[in-house]
N, C-alpha and C positions, 0 to 999 in steps of 0.2 A: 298281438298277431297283426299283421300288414295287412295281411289277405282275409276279406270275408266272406270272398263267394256270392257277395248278393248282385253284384253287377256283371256277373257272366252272361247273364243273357242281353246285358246293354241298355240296364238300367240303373240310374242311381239315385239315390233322396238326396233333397233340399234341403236346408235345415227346418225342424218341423216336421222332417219325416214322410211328407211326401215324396212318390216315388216320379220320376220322370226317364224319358227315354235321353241316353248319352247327348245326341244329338240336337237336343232340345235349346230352343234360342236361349233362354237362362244358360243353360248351360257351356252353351260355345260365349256367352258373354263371361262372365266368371274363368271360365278353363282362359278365355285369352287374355285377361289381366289379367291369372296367374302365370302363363306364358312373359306376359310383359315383367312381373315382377322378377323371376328369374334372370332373365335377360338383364334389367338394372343392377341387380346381384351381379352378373360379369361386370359391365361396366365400371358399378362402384371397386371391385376388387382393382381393376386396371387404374382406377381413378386414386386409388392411395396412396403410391408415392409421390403424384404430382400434385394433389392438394389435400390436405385435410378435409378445408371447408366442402369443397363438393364431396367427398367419399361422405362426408358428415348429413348431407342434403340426403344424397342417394339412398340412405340407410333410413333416414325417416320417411323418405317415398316410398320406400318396400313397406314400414309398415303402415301406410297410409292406404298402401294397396292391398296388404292383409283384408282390411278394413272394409275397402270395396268389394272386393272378392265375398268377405260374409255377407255384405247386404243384398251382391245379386243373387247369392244364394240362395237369400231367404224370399218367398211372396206374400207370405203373412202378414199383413200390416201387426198383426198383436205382436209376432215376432222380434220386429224391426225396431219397433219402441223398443225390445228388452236388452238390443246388442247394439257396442261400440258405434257410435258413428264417427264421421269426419273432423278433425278439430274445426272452429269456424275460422281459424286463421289459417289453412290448410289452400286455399284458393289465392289469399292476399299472398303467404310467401311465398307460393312460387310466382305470384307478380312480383313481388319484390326484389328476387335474386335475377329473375329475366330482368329488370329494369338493371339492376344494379351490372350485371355482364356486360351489357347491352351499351351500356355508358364506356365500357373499357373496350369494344369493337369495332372497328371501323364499319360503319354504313354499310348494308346489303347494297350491293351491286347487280346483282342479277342470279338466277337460280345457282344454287351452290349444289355441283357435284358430290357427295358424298364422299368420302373417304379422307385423303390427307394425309391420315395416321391412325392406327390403328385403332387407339380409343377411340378416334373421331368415327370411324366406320360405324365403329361397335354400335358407340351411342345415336345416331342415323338408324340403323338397324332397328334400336329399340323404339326412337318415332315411330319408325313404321308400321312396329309390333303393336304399338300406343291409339294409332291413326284407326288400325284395325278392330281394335279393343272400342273404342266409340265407332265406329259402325255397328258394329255386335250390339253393344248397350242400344243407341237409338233404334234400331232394330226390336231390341226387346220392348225400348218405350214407345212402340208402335201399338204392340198388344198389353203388353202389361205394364204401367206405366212405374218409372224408378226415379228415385230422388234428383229433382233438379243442379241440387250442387255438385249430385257424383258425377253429373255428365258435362258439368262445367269444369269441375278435376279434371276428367280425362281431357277434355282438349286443353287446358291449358298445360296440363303436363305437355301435352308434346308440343307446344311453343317451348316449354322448358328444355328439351330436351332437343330442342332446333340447336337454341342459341347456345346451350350446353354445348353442344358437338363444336360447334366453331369458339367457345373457349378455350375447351382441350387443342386446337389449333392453335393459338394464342399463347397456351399453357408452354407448349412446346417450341415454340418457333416457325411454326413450319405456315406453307401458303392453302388458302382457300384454293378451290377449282373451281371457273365459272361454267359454267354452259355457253355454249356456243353456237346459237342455231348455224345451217347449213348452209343458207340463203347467201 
């Protein structure tokens, strides 16, 4: 069954069983990396006939984000020991492939407009989804404090997901857009 009825009234458990209100910092941290993971799910679908290799990344970042999503879930320190964590190579690959793009782009020139092309949007979009998703988390690690490498994921993901967007530029042929102050 889909539906359990325990959260009609605007509450929901943790894992472990505790219950909390919808709106609870664990919660909007969790719900928006699972928002981000979705979003990467578009992405990667767009991302498959232009490369393997990235559709291939994208798809282990979803479940990398699986991953985070159970541990914000959980506040039990007994809990946390018993479920999945991060691989410890999970921080270095995505230095690695940002390094590895980053060799094949020409030099940032100055704030980059979003857009491009469509994937490019998308993937921008999901930074920003990403950018929000670590607010939420430091926020939570204000009060209740969560694993230092998840909050080093989250921002380097969306360095990844910078330089991503101006590969699918790359990918495709098409031009960056600079900013241009008004001055």
């Amino acid at each position: 069954m889909i539906y359990t009825k325990t959260g009609d009234k605007g509450t929901t458990s943790l894992v472990g069983g505790t219950r909390v209100q919808k709106c609870d910092d664990r919660v909007e941290a969790y719900g928006t990396v699972d928002e981000l993971n979705s979003y990467i799910g578009l992405v990667a679908e767009l991302a498959q006939p232009l490369s393997d290799k990235y559709y291939s990344e994208l798809k282990r970042i979803q479940s990398e984000l699986f991953t985070v999503q159970t541990l914000l879930a959980t506040e039990d320190p007994q809990w946390i020991s018993k479920l999945p964590q991060l691989p410890d190579n999970a921080v270095p690959d995505l230095e690695k492939s940002i390094d590895e793009m980053t060799t094949e782009l020409p030099q940032n020139k100055a704030f980059i407009i979003a857009g491009g092309s469509v994937i490019s949007a998308h993937t921008h979009v999901a930074r920003t989804i990403c950018r929000r998703a670590e607010r939420c988390c430091v926020l939570l690690n204000n009060s209740q404090p969560i694993d230092e490498q998840l909050l080093k994921y989250i921002n380097r993901l969306s360095d990844y997901l910078f330089v991503l967007s101006r590969m699918f530029l790359k990918l495709e042929n098409k031009n960056e857009h600079y900013w241009q102050s008004s001055k």
